[in-house]
MIDOSE-1310 file (N, C-alpha, C; in nm, 2 decimals, decimal comma, always signed):
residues 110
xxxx	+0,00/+0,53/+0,06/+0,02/+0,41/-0,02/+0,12/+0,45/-0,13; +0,21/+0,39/-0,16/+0,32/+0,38/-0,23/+0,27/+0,34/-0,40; +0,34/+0,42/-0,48/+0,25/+0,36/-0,61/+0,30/+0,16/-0,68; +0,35/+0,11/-0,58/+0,37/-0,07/-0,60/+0,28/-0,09/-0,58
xxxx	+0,17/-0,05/-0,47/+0,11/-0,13/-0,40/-0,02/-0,16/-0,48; -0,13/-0,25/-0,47/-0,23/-0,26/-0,57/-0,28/-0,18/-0,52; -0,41/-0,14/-0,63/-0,51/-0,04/-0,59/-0,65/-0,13/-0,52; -0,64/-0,25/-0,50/-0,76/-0,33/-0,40/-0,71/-0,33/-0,25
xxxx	-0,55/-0,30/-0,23/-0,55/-0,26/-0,10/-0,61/-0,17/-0,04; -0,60/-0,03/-0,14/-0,70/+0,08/-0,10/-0,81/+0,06/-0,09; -0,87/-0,01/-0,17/-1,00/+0,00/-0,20/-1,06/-0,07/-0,03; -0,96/-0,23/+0,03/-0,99/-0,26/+0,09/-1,01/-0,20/+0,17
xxxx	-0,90/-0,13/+0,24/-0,93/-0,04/+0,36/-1,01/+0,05/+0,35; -1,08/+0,16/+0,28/-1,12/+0,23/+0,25/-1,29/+0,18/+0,31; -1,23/+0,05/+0,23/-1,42/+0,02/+0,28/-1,44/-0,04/+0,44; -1,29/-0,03/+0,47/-1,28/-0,06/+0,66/-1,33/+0,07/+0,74
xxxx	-1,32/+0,19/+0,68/-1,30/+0,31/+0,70/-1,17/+0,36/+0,74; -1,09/+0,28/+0,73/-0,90/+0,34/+0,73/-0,92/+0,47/+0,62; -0,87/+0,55/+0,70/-0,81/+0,65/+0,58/-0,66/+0,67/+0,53; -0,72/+0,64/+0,43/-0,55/+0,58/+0,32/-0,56/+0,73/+0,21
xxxx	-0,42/+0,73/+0,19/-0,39/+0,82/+0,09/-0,26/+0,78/-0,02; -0,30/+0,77/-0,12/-0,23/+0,71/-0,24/-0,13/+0,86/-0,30; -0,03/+0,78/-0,34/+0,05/+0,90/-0,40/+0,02/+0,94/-0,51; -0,04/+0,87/-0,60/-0,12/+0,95/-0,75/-0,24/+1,09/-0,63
xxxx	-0,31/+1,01/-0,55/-0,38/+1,16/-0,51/-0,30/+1,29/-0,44; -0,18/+1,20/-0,46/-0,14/+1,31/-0,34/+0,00/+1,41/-0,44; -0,08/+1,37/-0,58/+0,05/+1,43/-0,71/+0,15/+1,41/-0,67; +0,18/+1,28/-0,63/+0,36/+1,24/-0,57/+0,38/+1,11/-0,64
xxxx	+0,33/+1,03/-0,73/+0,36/+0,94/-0,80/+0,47/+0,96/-0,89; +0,49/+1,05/-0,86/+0,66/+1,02/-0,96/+0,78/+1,07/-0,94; +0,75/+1,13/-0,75/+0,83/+1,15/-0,66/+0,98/+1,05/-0,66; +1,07/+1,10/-0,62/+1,14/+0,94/-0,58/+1,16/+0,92/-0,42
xxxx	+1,18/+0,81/-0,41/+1,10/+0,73/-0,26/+1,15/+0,83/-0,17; +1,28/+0,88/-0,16/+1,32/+0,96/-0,02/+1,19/+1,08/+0,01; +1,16/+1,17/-0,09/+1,06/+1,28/-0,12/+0,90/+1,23/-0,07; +0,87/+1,10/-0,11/+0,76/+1,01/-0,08/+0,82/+0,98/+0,09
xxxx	+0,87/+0,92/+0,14/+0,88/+0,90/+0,28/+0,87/+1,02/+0,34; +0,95/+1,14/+0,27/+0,97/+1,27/+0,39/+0,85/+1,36/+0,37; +0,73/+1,28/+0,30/+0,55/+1,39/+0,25/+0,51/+1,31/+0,35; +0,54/+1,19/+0,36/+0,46/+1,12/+0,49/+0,51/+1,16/+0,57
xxxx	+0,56/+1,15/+0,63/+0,69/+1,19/+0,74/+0,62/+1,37/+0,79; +0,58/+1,40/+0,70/+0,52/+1,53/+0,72/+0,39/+1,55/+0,74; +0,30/+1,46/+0,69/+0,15/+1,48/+0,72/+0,13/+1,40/+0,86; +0,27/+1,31/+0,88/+0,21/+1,16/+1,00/+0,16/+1,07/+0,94
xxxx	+0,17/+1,00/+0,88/+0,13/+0,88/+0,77/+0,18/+0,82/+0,81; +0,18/+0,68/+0,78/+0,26/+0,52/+0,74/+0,29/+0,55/+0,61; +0,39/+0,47/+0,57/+0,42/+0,44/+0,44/+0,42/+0,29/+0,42; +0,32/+0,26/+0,34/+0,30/+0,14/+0,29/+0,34/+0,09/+0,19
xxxx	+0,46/+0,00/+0,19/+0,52/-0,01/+0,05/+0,55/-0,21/+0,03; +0,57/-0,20/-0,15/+0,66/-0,32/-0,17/+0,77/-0,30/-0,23; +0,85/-0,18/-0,24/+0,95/-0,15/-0,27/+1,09/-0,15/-0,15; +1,14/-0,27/-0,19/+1,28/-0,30/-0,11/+1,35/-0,11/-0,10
xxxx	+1,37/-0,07/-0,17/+1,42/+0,06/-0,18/+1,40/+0,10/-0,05; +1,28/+0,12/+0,00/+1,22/+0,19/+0,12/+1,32/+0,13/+0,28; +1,35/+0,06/+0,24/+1,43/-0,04/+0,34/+1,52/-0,01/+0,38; +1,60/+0,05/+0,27/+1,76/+0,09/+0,32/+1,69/+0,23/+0,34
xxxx	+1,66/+0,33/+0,30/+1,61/+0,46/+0,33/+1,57/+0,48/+0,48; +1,47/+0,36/+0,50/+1,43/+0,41/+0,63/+1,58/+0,35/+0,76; +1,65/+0,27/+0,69/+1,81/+0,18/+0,78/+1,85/+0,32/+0,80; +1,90/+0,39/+0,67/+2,00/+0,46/+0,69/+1,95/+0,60/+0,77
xxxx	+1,81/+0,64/+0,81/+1,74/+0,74/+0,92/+1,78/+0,66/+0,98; +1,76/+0,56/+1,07/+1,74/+0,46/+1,21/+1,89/+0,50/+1,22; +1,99/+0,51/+1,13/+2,15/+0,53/+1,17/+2,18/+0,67/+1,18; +2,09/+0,75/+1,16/+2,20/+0,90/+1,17/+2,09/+0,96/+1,23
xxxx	+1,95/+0,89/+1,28/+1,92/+0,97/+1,39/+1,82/+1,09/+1,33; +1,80/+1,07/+1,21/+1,68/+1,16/+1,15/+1,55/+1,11/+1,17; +1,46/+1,13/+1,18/+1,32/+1,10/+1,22/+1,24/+1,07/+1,05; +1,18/+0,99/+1,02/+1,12/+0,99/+0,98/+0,97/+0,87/+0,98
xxxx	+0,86/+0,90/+0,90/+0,75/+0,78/+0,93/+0,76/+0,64/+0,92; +0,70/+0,54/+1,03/+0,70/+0,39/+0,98/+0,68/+0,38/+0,84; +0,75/+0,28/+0,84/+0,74/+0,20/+0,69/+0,67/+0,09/+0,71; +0,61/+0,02/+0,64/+0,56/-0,09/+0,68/+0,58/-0,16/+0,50
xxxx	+0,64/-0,27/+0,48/+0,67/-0,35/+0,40/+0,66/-0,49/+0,39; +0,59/-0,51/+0,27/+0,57/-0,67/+0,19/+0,62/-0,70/+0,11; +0,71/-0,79/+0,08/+0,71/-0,81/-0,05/+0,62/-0,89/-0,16; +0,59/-0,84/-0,26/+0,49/-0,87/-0,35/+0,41/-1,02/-0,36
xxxx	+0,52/-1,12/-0,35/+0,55/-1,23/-0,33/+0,47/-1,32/-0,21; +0,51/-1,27/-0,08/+0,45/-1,31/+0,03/+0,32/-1,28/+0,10; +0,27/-1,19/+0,06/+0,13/-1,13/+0,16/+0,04/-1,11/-0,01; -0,08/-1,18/+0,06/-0,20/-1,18/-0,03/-0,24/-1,02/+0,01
xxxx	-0,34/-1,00/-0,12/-0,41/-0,86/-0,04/-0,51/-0,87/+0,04; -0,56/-0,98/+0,09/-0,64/-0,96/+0,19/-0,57/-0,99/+0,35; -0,42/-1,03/+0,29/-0,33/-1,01/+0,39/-0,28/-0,89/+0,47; -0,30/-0,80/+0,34/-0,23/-0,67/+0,34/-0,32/-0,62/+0,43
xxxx	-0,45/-0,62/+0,35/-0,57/-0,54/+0,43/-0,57/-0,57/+0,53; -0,59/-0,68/+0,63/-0,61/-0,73/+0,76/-0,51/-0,64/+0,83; -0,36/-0,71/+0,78/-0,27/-0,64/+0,86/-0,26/-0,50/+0,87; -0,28/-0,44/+0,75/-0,26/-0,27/+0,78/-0,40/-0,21/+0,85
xxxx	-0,53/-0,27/+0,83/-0,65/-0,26/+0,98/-0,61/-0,25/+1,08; -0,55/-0,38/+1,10/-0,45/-0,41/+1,26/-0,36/-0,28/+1,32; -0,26/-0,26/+1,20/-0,20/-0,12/+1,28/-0,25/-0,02/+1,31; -0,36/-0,01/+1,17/-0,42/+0,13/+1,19/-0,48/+0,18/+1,33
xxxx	-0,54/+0,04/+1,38/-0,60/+0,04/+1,49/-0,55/+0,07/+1,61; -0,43/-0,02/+1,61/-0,40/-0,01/+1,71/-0,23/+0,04/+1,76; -0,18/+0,08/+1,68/-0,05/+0,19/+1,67/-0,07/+0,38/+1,69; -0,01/+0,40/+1,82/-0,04/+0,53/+1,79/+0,07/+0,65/+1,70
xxxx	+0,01/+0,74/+1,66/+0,14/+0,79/+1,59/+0,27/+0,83/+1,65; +0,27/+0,85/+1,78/+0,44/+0,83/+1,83/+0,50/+0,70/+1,81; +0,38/+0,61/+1,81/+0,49/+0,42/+1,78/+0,52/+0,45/+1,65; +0,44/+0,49/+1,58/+0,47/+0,47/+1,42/+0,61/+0,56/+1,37
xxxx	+0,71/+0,60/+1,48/+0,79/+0,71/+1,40/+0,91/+0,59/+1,42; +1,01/+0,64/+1,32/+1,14/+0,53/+1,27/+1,14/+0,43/+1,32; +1,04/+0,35/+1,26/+1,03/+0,22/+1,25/+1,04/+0,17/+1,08; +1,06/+0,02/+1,08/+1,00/-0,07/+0,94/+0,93/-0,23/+1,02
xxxx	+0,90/-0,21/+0,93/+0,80/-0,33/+1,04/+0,79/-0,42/+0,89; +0,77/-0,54/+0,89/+0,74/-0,63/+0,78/+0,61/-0,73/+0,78; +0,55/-0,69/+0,68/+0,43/-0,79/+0,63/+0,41/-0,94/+0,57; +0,38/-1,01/+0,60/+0,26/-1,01/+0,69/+0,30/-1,03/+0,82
xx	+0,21/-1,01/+0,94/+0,26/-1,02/+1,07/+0,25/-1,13/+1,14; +0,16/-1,21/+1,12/+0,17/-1,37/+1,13/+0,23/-1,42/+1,02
């Protein structure tokens, strides 16, 4: 989880039993995003964000052929958090981690 994102998204999932990991736990909250994509990108994670930033980062891998983890993006604006939650349940569930590599996928999915 990206430090935009609320902290009741975590909370939500957490009590789905998703295991989510936030960048304040992961002492990367003040990382800058490329460093934050390439710690996920390294454990196998999603990156859950509402930072446009994330966008062109993951464009400009998808162009030169570097690998890195799905992104999965909302903007703040459009997806409630119980939007968030549902949808990021949904992937968790049912994406395996080969689907999840250079991808961005956008929220909400309905």
């Amino acid at each position: 989880m990206d430090p935009h994102v609320p902290a009741a998204v975590t909370r939500g999932l957490r009590r789905r039993g998703i295991d989510v990991l936030t960048t304040e736990e992961d002492q990367a909250a003040d990382w800058d995003d490329e460093e934050i994509l390439a710690r996920a990108t390294g454990l196998g994670r999603i990156v859950f964000t509402q930072d446009d930033d994330f966008l062109s980062i993951g464009r400009r891998g998808q162009v030169s052929g570097r690998e890195f983890s799905e992104i999965l993006y909302a903007h703040q604006l459009r997806i409630t958090v119980g939007q968030a939650i549902a949808d990021l349940a949904l992937v968790a569930k049912i994406m395996t981690p080969e689907e999840m590599k250079n991808r961005i996928e956008f929220l909400p999915l309905r």
